[in-house]
C-alpha positions in Angstrom: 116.5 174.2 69.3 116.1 170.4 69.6 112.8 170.4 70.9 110.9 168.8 69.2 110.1 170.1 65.8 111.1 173.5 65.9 114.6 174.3 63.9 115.1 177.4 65.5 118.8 178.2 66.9 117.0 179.4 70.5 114.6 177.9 72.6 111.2 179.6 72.2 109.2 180.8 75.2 106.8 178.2 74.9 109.3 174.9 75.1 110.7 176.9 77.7 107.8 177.6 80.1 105.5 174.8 79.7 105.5 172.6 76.2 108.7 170.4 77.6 110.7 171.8 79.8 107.9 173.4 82.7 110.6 176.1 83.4 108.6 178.7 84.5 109.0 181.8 87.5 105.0 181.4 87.9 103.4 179.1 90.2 101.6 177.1 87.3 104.2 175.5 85.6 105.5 174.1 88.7 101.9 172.9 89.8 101.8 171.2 86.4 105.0 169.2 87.0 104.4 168.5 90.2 101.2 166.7 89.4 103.2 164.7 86.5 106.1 163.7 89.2 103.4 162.4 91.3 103.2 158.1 91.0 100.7 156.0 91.9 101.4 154.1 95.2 101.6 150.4 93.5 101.2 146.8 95.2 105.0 145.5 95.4 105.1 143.0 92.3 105.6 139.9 94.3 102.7 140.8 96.9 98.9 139.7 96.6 96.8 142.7 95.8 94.3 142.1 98.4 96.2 140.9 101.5 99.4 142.9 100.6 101.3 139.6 101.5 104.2 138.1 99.7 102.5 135.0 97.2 103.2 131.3 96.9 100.4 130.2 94.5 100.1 133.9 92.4 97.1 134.0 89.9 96.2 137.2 87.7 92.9 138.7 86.9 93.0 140.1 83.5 91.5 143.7 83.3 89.8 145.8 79.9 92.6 148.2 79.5 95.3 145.1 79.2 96.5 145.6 82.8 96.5 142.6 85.5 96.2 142.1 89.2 98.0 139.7 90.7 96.2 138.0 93.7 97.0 134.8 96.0 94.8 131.9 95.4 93.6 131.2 98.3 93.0 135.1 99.2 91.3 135.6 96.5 88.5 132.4 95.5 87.1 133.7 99.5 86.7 137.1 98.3 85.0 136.4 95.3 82.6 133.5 97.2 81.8 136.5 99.5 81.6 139.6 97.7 79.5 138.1 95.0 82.5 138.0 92.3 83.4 141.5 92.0 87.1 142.5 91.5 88.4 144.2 94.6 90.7 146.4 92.8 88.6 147.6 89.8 85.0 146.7 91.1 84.2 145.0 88.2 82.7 141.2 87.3 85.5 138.5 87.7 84.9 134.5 88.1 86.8 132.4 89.6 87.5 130.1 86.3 88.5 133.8 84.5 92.3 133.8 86.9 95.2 132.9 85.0 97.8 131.0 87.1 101.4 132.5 86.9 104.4 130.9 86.6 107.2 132.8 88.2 111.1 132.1 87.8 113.0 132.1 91.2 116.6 132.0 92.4 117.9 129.3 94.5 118.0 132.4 97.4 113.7 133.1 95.9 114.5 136.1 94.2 111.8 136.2 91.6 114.0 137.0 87.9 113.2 137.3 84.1 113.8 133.7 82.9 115.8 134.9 80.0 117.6 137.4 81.1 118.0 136.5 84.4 117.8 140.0 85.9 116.2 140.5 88.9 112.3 141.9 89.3 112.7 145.4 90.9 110.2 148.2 91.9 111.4 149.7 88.6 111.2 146.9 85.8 108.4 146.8 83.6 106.5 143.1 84.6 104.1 141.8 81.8 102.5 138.0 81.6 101.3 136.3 78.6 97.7 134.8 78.9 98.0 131.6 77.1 101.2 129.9 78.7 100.7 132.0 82.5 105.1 133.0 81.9 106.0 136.4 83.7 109.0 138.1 81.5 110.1 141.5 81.2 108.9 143.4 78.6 112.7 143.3 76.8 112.4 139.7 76.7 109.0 139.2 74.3 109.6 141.6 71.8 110.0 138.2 69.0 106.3 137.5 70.0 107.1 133.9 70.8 107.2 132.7 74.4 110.9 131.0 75.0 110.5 128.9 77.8 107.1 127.1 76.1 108.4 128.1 72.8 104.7 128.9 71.8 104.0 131.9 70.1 101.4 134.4 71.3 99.7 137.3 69.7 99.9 141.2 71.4 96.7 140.7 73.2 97.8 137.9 74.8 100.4 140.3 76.5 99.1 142.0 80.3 100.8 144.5 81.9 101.4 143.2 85.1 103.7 146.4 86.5 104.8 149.4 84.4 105.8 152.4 87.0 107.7 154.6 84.1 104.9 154.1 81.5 101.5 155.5 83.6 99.0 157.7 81.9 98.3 160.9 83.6 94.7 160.6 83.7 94.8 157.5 85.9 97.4 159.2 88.7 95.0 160.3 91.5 94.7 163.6 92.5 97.0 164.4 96.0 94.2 166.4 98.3 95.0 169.8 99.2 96.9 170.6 102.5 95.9 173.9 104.7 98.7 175.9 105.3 97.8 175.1 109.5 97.8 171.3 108.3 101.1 171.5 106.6 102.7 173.7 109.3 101.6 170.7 112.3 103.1 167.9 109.8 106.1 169.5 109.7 106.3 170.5 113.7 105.7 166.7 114.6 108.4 165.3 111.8 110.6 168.0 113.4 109.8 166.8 117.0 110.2 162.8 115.8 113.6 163.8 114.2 114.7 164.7 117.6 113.6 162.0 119.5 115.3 159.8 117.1 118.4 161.8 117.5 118.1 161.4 121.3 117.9 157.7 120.8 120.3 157.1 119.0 123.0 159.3 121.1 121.5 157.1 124.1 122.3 154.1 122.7 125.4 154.5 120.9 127.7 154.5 123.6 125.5 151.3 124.7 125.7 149.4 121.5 129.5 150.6 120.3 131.3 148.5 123.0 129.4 145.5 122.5 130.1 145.7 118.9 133.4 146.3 119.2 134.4 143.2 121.4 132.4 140.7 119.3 134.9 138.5 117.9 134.2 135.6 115.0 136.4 132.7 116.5 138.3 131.3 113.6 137.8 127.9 112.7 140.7 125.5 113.0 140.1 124.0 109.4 140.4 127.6 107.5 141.8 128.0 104.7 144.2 131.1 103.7 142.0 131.1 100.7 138.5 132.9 100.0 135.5 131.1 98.4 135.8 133.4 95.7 132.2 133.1 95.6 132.3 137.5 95.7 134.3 136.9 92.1 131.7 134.5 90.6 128.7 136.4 91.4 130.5 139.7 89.5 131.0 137.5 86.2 127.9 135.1 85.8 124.4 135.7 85.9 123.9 132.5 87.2 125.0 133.0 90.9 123.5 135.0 93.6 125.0 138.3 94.2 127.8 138.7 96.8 129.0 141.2 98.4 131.4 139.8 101.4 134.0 137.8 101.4 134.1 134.2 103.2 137.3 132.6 104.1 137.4 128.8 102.5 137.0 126.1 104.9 138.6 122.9 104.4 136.8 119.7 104.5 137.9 117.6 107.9 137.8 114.4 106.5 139.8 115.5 103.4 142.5 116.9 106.0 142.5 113.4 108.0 142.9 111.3 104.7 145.7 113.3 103.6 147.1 112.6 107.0 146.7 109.1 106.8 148.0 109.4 103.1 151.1 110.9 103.9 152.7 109.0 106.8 154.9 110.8 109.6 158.4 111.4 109.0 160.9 110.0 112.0 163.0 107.3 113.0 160.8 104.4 113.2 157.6 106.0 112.3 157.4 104.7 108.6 157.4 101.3 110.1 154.5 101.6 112.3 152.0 100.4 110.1 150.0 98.5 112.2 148.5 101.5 113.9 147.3 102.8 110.8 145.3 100.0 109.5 141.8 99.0 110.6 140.9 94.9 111.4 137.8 93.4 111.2 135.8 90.7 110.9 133.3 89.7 108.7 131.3 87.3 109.7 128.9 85.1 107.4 126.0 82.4 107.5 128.2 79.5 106.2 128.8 77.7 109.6 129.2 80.7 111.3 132.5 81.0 109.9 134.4 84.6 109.5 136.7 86.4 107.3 139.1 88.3 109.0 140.2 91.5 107.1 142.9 94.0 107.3 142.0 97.5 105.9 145.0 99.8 104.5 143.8 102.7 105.5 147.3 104.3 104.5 147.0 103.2 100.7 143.4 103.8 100.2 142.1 106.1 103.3 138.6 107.3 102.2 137.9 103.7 100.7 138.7 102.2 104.5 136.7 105.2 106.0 133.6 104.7 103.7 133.9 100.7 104.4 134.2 101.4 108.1 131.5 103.7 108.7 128.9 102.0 106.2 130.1 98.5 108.7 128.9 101.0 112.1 125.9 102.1 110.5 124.7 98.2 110.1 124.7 98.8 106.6 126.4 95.0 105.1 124.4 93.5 108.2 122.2 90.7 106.0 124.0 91.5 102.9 124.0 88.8 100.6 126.6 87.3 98.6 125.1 88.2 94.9 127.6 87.3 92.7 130.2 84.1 92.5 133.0 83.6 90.0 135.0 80.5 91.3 138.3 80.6 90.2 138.1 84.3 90.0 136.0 86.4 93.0 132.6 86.5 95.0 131.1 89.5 95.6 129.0 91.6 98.0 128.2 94.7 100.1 124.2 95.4 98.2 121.7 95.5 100.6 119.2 95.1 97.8 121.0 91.8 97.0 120.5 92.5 92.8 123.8 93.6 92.5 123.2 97.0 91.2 122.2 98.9 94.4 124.1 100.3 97.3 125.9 103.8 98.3 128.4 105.3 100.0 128.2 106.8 103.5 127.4 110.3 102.1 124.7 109.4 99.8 126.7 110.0 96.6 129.6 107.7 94.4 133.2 108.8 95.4 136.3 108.9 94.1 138.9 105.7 93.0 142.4 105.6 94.6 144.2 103.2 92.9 146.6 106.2 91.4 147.6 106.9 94.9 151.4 106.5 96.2 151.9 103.0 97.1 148.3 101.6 96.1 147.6 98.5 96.3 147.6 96.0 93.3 145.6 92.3 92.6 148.8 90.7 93.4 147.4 87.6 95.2 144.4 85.5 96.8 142.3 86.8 99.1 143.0 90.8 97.9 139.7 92.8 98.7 138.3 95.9 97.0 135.5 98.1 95.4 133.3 97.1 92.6 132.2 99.9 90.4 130.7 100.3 87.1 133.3 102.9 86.4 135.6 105.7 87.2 134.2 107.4 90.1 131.4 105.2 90.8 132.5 103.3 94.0 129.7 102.5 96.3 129.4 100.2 99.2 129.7 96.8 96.8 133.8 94.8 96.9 134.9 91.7 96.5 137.5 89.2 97.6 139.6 87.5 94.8 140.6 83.6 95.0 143.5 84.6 92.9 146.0 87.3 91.3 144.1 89.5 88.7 146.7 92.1 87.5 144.2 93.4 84.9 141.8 94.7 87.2 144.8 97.0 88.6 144.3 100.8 88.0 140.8 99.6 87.5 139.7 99.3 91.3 141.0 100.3 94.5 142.4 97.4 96.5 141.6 98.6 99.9 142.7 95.4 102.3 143.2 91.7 102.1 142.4 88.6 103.9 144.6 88.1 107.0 142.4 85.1 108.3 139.3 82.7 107.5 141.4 80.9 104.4 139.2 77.6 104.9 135.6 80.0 104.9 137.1 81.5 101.6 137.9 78.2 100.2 133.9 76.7 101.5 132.6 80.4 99.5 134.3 79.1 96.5 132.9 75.9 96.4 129.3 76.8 96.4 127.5 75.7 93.7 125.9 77.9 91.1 122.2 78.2 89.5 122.3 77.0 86.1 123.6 79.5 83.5 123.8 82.2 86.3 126.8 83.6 88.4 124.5 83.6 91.7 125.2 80.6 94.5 122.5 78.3 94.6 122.6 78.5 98.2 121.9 82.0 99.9 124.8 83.2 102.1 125.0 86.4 103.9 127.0 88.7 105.9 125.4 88.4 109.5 127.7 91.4 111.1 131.0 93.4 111.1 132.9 93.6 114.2 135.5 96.2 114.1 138.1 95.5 116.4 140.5 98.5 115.1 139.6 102.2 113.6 142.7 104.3 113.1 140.0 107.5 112.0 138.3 107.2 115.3 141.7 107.2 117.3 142.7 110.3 114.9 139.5 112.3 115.8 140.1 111.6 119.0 143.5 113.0 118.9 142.8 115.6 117.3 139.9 116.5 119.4 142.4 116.5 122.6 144.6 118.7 120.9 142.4 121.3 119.7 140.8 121.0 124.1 144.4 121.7 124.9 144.7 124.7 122.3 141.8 126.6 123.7 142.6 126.0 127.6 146.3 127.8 126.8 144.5 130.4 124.8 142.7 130.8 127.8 145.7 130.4 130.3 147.4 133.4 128.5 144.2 135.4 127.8 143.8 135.6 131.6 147.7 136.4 132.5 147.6 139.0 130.0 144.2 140.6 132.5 145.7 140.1 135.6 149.1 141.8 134.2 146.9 144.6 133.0 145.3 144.8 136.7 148.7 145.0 138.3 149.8 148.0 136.5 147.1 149.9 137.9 147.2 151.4 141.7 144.3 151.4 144.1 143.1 154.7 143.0 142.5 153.6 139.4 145.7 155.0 138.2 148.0 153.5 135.9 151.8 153.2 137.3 154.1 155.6 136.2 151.5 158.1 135.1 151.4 160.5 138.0 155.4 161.5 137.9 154.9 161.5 133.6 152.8 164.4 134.6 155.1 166.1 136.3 157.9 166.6 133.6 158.2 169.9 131.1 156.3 169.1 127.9 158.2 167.4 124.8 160.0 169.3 122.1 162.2 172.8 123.1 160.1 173.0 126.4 162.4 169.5 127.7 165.5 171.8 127.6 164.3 174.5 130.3 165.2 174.7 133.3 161.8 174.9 135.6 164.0 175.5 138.6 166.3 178.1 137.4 166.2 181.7 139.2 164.9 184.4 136.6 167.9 186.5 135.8 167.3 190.5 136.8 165.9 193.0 134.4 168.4 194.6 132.1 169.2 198.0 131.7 166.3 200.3 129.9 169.3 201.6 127.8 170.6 198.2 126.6 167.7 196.1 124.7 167.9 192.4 125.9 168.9 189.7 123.5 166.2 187.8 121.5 165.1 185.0 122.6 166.5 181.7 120.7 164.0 179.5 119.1 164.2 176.2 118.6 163.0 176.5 115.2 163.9 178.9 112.5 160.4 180.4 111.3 160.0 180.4 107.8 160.4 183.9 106.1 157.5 185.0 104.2 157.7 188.4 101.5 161.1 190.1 100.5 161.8 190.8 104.0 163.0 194.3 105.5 165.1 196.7 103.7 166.1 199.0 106.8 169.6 197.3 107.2 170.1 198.9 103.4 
């Protein structure tokens, strides 16, 4: 009746008691399927099979049968040098130069996956390695006999079973020694006695460890979002990112929040005018005579350009810079500390963004305008250059970030340096021997809002303490809240707050007249067809 090839319309005695299904009222089909249940207690599949440790350099000695152990490389060359190279697993010959090194794939987290499929290695997934490129897959994943990550193909007997818990012959599950019935009785006293003291502990503790957990509070950071990563999201769609289970609340970036500040000016009478306070100065001193450019940064049109010029000037970074580049008529450039032309970064290490789409951005609208040489969109660095006059076509090209405000006759004595023959490099060397900054609106802004986030927690603290000590003055000496003592004293809610406590009990009634019933405050509910005396 389904089983296997019998087309009989019931299910024979034999499929029932031992052939496939081991149902059986006798003790010997239940012995027989409990030996088949039994599994071999197997090394964890990213462990070494002779220190039980998890690997970093995993090799695999090959065995007859097609199966592999997988050892760490410097666990295992010792062994062999000591034991006289005998496999400590099978006991059989193995030489050092007969290991197979394994390449597994890892997550960014170094969960070891199948390359392919990206599904995670578990105690459960069939593990096999091919010989000739060292690539750990799951089984599912080499079935067109060609290895895809070396795209080399590979014959079946280059294939070794590295872990296959589902797939074990019975004849190599070792036989579970037989228990007393004394011996099985003291096991089960002691796992009975450890189950209690566990219970004990944990009762102990609980009423320890409950409180604590319960006032442990996450502060909340002053730059979160109302938005979630969404990383939770992600994870549930693609493969390709790390599981998630919790949710995280976005966090947004400080500096971001500080140039949209700067960005977008305060709205008030007089406010839009105050420019001044928003722009950096300073001065960029050179080699030519000692002379200086002074510099005024809008830091309102162009805020992360100023920051990344400010901070790059603080870390010493355009000290000895030299001036590579020198178009007269046109510009001179700098800001490389390799002096070629095509080296320099930002402050973080990576190219950032233009702003010359911003509100209000700047333009090459005259002499002395000064801002960011790239070699494309979204490639500014720490390079810029100062113009000797208007260039409207390099608008919406590069950010203008400042302009000159002083040191015309130093720009004019740049301009006139001569050049080396069929080059756009000054013949004579100048450099940049410091920045002073003599104005940083960011740092007055961090400042600020460092004050204001001090004053923030010293009233959260101000009212966190008047909100104890009005807690403390409700309650008396005795540990009693007010007001509690005379609420015990009143009748309880509901029909009972309409007696009288203090009322005289009426005298008994007659024994020939029956006494009234009772009123209740609530009708009961009838139940049945009632009574049928009053008929």
């Amino acid at each position: 009746m389904g089983h296997g090839n019998s087309n009989k319309l019931y299910v024979t005695h034999a499929e029932h008691s031992g052939m496939f299904g081991q149902h059986t009222a006798s003790s010997a089909g239940h012995k027989a399927k409990e030996q088949l249940s039994q599994r071999r207690i197997q090394t964890p599949f990213d462990c070494c099979s002779l220190t039980f440790q998890p690997f970093t350099n995993p090799v695999c000695a090959r065995n007859s049968d097609g199966t592999g152990n997988v050892f760490e490389l410097v666990s295992i060359i010792p062994w062999l040098k000591q034991h006289g190279n005998i496999n400590p697993v099978t006991q059989e010959p193995l030489q050092p130069s007969d290991l197979i090194p394994l390449h597994y794939a890892r997550k960014p987290s170094g969960e070891i996956h199948d390359p392919i499929s990206f599904k995670p290695f578990s105690e459960h997934s069939h593990i096999v390695a091919i010989a000739t490129t060292g690539n750990v897959f799951i089984a599912e994943s080499i079935k067109g006999g060609r290895d895809l990550v070396a795209d080399v193909k590979f014959k079946k007997e280059d294939v070794i079973t590295l872990q296959n818990p589902h797939g074990l012959p019975p004849a190599s599950v070792p036989a579970k020694p037989a228990q007393t019935a004394q011996a099985v009785k003291e096991k089960a006293v002691k796992e009975k006695e450890k189950l209690d003291t566990d219970k004990g502990k944990a009762l102990v503790t609980k009423p320890a460890t409950s409180p604590a957990v319960a006032q442990a509070k996450v502060p909340k950071p002053w730059n979160a979002s109302p938005y979630s990563t969404g990383l939770p999201g992600a994870s549930l769609t693609s493969t390709s990112v790390d599981p998630q289970t919790q949710s995280s609340q976005l966090l947004w970036d400080e500096e971001e929040l500080m140039f949209d500040e700067f960005a977008n000016p305060p709205k008030g009478k007089g406010k839009e005018k105050d420019v001044g306070k928003r722009r950096a100065y300073v001065r960029v001193v050179t080699s030519l005579g000692g002379g200086a450019l002074n510099l005024e940064l809008y830091c309102e049109k162009a805020p992360k350009t100023c920051y990344n010029f400010l901070q790059l000037a603080k870390a010493g970074k355009y000290n000895n810079c030299l001036f590579h580049r020198l178009v007269p008529g046109f510009m001179i450039q700098t800001g490389d500390p390799t002096g070629t032309g095509s080296g320099g970064e930002s402050c973080w290490g990576t190219p950032f963004r233009d702003e010359y789409d911003l509100r209000n951005a700047a333009k090459h609208d005259s002499r002395g305008v000064v801002a960011m040489a790239n070699k494309g969109p979204a490639t500014n660095g720490s390079q810029f250059y100062i113009t000797f006059r208007p260039a409207p076509h390099l608008d919406k090209k590069h950010t203008v970030f400042g302009k000159l405000v002083g040191g015309e006759d130093v720009l004019d004595a740049l301009e006139a340096l001569p050049l080396k023959p069929g080059t756009e490099r000054p013949a004579k060397p100048v450099r940049i021997t410091e920045v002073i900054i003599y104005q940083d609106p960011f740092e007055e802004y961090k400042e600020r809002e460092k004050r204001k986030r001090e004053r923030k927690a010293e009233n959260q603290q101000v009212r966190a303490k008047e909100a104890e000590e009005k807690a403390k003055d409700d309650i008396n000496w005795f540990g009693v809240k007010v007001g509690q003592e005379k609420s015990d004293v009143k009748a309880a809610g509901g029909v009972g707050k309409y007696l009288n406590l203090n009322a005289k009990r009426p005298l008994d009634a007659p024994s020939g007249i029956s006494p009234a019933p009772p009123e209740e405050g609530k009708k009961k509910r009838r139940i049945g067809f009632g009574d049928f005396e009053g008929w």
